[in-house]
Structures are given as structure tokens and as C-alpha cells.
C-alpha positions, 0 to 999 in steps of 0.5 A, a space after each residue: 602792314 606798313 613795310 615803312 614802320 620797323 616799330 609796327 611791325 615788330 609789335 604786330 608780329 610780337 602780338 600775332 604770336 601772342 594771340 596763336 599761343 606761340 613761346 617765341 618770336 623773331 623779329 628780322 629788322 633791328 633799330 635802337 628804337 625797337 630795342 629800347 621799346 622791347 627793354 621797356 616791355 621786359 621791365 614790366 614783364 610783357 616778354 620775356 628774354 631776348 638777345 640780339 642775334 648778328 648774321 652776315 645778312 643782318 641782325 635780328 632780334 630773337 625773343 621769348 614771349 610769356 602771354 602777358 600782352 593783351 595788345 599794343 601797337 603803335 601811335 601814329 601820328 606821333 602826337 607831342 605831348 606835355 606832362 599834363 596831357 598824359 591822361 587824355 592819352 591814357 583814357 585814349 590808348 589804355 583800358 583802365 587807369 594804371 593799366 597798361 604803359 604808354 612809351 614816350 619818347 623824351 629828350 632823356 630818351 625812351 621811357 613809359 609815362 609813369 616815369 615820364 610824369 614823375 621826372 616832369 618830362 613831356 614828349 612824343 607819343 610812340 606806343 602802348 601796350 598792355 
């Protein structure tokens, strides 16, 4: 485990107790990237609630799980990528066609590549899930 990739950490912990059938989870370092990721996964129903959650030792992020995530995990190199390319990710990354999202980071910000295809916006590579 990669103490330098708060991202990475947070989606392995998030599918460790995914796998051992636990209903919650908290994730102790926060960044506004972890947060727009977990937006993104809520959206499309892969947790639950979650509320970030301030301490005087730091913040943390408290969230539900619901059993819909089969696996995810970050994409490392963070492979730039055009509208066209998308698919050759998908086939890389995904299981199946419309199955699973992968989140792109664009210059409009964090979103999947369904939405991405559809404003015509290429980016960075930074996760997958389904």
C-alpha cells in the first residue's frame, strides 16, 4: 500500500470492507480529489451517504457502503487521454461495455467518461470502478 496516494488508499480500504461484507468505512486523509471521486461514485449508486467529519486532529470522511462495488482502484500512470481513446481504456479497465465508469480528470473537473464522451472533453485517467 502506497502511503504516497491518499486516492489509493481510500479506494483499497473502501473495497477491503466491501469484500468482508462491513456497512461502513472511514477514511482518515481528505483532499478534494478523494471527495469529487466519492460524489461520482454516490451518483452512480457504488456507496452510500457520507459526510465529512472535522477533528482538531484533522478531518476524516465517514461513509456508508452498500455492496455494489465489485472492484476499483486507481490508474497509475495517469495516462492523458482524447475522446477517441476512451474505449481502448474501457476494454483495459472495465469488465464489459457500459459496465463500470472510469473517473477522467478535465479541465472542467472530475467526471466519468460517459460524461466526458458527451461534452467532447479528453483528460487524465484516475480511476475505475464497477
Amino acid at each position: 500500500m502506497s502511503l504516497n496516494d491518499p486516492l489509493a488508499n481510500a479506494l483499497s480500504k473502501i473495497l477491503n470492507n466491501e469484500k468482508i461484507g462491513k456497512p461502513d468505512c472511514n477514511i482518515e486523509r481528505v483532499s478534494k480529489l478523494i471527495k469529487d471521486c466519492f460524489k461520482i461514485m454516490k451518483d452512480h449508486d457504488y456507496i452510500g451517504e457520507y459526510k465529512v467529519i472535522e477533528t482538531k486532529q484533522g478531518s476524516f470522511i465517514e461513509l456508508k457502503l452498500i455492496g455494489n462495488i465489485n472492484n476499483c482502484g486507481v490508474i497509475k500512470p495517469r495516462f492523458a487521454v482524447k475522446v477517441s481513446d476512451f474505449e481502448k481504456y474501457e476494454k483495459r479497465y472495465l469488465p464489459a461495455k457500459d459496465f463500470g465508469i472510469l473517473v477522467i480528470s478535465t479541465p472542467k473537473g472530475l467526471m466519468t467518461h460517459e460524461e466526458a464522451i458527451k461534452k467532447s472533453l479528453g483528460g487524465r485517467l484516475i480511476a475505475y470502478i464497477y
